[in-house]
DRENDO-1510 file (C-alpha; in Angstrom, 1 decimal, always signed):
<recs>
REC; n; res; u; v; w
REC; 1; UNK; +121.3; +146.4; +122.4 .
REC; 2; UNK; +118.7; +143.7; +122.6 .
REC; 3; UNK; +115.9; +146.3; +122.2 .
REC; 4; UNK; +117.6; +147.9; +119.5 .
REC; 5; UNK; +117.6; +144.2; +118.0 .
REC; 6; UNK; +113.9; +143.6; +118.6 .
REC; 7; UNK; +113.2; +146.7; +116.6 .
REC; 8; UNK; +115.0; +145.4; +114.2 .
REC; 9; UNK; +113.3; +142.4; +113.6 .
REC; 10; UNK; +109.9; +143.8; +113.7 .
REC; 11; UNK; +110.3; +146.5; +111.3 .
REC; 12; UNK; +112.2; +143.9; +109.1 .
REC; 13; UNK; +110.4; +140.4; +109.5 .
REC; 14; UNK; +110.6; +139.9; +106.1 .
REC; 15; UNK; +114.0; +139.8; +106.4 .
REC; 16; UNK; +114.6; +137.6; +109.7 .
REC; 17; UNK; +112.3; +135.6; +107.8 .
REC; 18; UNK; +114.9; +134.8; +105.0 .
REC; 19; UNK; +118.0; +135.1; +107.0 .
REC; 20; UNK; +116.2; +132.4; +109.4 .
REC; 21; UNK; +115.0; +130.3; +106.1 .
REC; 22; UNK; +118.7; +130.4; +104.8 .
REC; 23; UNK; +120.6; +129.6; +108.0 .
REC; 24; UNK; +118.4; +126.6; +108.2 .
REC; 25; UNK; +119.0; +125.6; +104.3 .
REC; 26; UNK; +122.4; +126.2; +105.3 .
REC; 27; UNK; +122.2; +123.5; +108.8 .
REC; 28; UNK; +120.4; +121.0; +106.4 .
REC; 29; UNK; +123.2; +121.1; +103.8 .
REC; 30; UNK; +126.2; +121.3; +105.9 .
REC; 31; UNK; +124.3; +118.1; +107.9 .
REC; 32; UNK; +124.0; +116.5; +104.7 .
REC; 33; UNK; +127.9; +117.2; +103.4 .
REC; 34; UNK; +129.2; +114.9; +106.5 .
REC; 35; UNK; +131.6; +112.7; +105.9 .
REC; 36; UNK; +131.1; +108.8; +106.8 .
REC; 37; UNK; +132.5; +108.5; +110.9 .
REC; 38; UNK; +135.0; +106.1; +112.1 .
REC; 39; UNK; +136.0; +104.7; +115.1 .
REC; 40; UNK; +139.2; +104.8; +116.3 .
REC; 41; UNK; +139.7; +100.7; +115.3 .
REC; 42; UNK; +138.1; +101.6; +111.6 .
REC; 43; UNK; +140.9; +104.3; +111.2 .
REC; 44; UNK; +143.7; +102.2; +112.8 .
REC; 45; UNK; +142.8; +99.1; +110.5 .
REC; 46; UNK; +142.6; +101.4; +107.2 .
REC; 47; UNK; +145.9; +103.2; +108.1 .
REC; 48; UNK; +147.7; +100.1; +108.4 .
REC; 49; UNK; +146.3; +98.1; +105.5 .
REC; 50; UNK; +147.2; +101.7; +103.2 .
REC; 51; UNK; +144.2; +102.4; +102.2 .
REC; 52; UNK; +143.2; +105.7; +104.6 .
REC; 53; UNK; +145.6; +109.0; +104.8 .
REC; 54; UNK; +145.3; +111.3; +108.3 .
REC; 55; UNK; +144.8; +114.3; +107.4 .
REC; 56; UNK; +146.2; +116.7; +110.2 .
REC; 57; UNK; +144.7; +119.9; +109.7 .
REC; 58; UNK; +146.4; +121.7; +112.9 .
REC; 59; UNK; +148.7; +124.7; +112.1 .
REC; 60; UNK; +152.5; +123.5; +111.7 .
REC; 61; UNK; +153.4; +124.1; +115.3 .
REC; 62; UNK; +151.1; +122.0; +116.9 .
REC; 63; UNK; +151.4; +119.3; +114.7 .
REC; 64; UNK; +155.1; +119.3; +115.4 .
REC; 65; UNK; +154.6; +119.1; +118.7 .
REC; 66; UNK; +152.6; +115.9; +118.1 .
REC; 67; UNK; +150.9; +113.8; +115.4 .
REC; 68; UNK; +149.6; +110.3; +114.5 .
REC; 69; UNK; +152.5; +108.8; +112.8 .
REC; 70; UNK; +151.9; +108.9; +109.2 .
REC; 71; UNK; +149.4; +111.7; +109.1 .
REC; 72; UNK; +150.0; +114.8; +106.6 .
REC; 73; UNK; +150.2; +117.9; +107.8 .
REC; 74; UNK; +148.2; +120.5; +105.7 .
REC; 75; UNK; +146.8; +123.8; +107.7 .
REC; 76; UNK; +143.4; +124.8; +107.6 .
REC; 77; UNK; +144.2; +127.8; +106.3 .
REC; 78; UNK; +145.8; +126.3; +103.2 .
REC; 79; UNK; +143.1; +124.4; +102.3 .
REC; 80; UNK; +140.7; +125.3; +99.4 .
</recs>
């Protein structure tokens, strides 16, 4: 398998040139796209002045078996 890969990228390194290039573009983007972080007395205070909405992205069973009071409930696979 891992010689079979090696071949792969020798007789293609033009290719695992671009994927490598890409994935990178990708890292820098996605590192970029970050939301400002919190800590946990941030949240607290903007949840109890109303102006910050939790946003529980766990699937409906797990949220039910527990979830900041207040926060939505809105699966990962349901969002867009």
């Amino acid at each position: 398998m891992v010689a079979n890969l090696i071949q792969f990228a020798t007789n293609h390194y033009i290719l695992v040139a671009i994927f490598v290039v890409l994935l990178v573009a990708l890292l820098v983007n996605e590192i970029r796209r970050g939301g400002q972080s919190l800590s946990n007395g941030q949240l607290t205070a903007l949840v109890n002045a109303d102006k910050a909405l939790v946003i529980d992205i766990r699937p409906a069973k797990e949220y039910s078996a527990g979830h900041i009071v207040g926060a939505l409930n809105i699966p990962q696979d349901k969002l867009a």
